[in-house]
C-alpha positions as CSV (number, residue, x, y, z in Angstrom):
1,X,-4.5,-30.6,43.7
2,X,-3.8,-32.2,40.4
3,X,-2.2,-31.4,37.5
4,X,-5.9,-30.4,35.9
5,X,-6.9,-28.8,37.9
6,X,-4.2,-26.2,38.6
7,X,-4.4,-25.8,34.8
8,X,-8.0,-25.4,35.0
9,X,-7.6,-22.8,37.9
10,X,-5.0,-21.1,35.9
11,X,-7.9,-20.8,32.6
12,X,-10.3,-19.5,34.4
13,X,-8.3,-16.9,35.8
14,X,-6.7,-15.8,33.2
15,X,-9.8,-15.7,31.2
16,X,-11.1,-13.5,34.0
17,X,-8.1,-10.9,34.5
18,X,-8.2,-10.9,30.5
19,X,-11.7,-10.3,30.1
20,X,-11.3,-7.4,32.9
21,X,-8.1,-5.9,31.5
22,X,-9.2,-5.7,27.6
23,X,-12.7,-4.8,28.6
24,X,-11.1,-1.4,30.9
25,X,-9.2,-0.5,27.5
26,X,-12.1,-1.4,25.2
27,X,-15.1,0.7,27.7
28,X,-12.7,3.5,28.2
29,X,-12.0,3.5,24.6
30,X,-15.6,3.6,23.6
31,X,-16.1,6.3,25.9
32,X,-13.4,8.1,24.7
33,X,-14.9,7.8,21.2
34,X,-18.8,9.1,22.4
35,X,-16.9,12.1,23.7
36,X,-15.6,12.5,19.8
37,X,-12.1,12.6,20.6
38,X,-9.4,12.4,18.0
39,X,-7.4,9.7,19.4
40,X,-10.0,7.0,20.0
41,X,-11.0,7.5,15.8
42,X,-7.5,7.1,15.2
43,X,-7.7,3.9,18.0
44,X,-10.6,2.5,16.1
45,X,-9.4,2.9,12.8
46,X,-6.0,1.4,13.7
47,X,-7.4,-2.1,15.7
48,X,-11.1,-2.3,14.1
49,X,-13.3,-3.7,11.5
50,X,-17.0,-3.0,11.7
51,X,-17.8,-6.3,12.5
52,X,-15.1,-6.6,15.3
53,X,-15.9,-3.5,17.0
54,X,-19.5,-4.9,17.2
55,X,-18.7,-8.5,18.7
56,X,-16.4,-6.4,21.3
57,X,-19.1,-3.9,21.8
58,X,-21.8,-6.9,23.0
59,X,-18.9,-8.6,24.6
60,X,-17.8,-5.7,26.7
61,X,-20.8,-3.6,27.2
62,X,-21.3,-4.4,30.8
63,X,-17.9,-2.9,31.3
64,X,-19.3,0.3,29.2
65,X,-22.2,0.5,31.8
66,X,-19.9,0.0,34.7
67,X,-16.8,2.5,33.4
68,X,-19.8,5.2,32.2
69,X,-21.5,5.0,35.9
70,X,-18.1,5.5,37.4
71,X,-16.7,8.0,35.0
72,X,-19.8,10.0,34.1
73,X,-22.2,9.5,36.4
74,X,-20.3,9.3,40.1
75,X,-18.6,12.6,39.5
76,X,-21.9,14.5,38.3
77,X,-23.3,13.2,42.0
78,X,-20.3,14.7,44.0
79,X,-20.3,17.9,42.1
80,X,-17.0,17.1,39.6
81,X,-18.8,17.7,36.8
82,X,-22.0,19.8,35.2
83,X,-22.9,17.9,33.0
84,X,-23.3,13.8,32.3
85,X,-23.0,13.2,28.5
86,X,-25.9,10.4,27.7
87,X,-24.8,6.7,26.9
88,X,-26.4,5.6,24.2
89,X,-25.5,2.7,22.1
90,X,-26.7,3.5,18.8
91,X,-24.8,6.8,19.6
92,X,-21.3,4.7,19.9
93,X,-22.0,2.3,16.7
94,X,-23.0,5.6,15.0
95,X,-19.8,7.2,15.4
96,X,-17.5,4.3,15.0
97,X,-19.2,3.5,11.5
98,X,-18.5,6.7,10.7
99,X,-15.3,6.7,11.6
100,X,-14.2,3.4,9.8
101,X,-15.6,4.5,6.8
């Protein structure tokens, strides 16, 4: 193995763990928010612009589907829960422009 190509092994990776790590805080975030809590406003308001939270929102929105199937969904199926609150996108940018205004 040479020297680029342990480097590149290493960028990939990283870009990987990074992408999985920022996109579990971001979807359980965003979750968070849909549900209308207090502390993901105050979370958006502290880290977010409009425009940021919507180039995050694309980004990481197969880690919204993923987190809201295993959060929401899997626990309504085993009897956890009663009810499964609906995702909805326009739902999420609704509430975090309101919230950043």
């Amino acid at each position: 193995m040479s020297s680029w190509e342990f480097w590149e092994y290493v960028l990939i990776i990283g870009s990987i763990l990074t992408y999985i790590c920022w996109g579990f805080v971001f979807a359980i975030q965003g979750l968070l928010l849909l549900h209308g809590r207090p502390e993901a406003v105050a979370w958006l308001k502290k880290r977010y612009t409009i425009r940021m939270f919507m180039i995050e929102l694309y980004a990481f929105m197969p880690m919204l589907w993923l987190f809201h199937f295993l959060l929401e969904v899997i626990p309504k199926l085993i009897g956890l829960e009663d009810a499964v609150i609906r995702f909805s996108i326009s739902d999420l940018i609704e509430r975090a422009q309101e919230a950043l205004r």
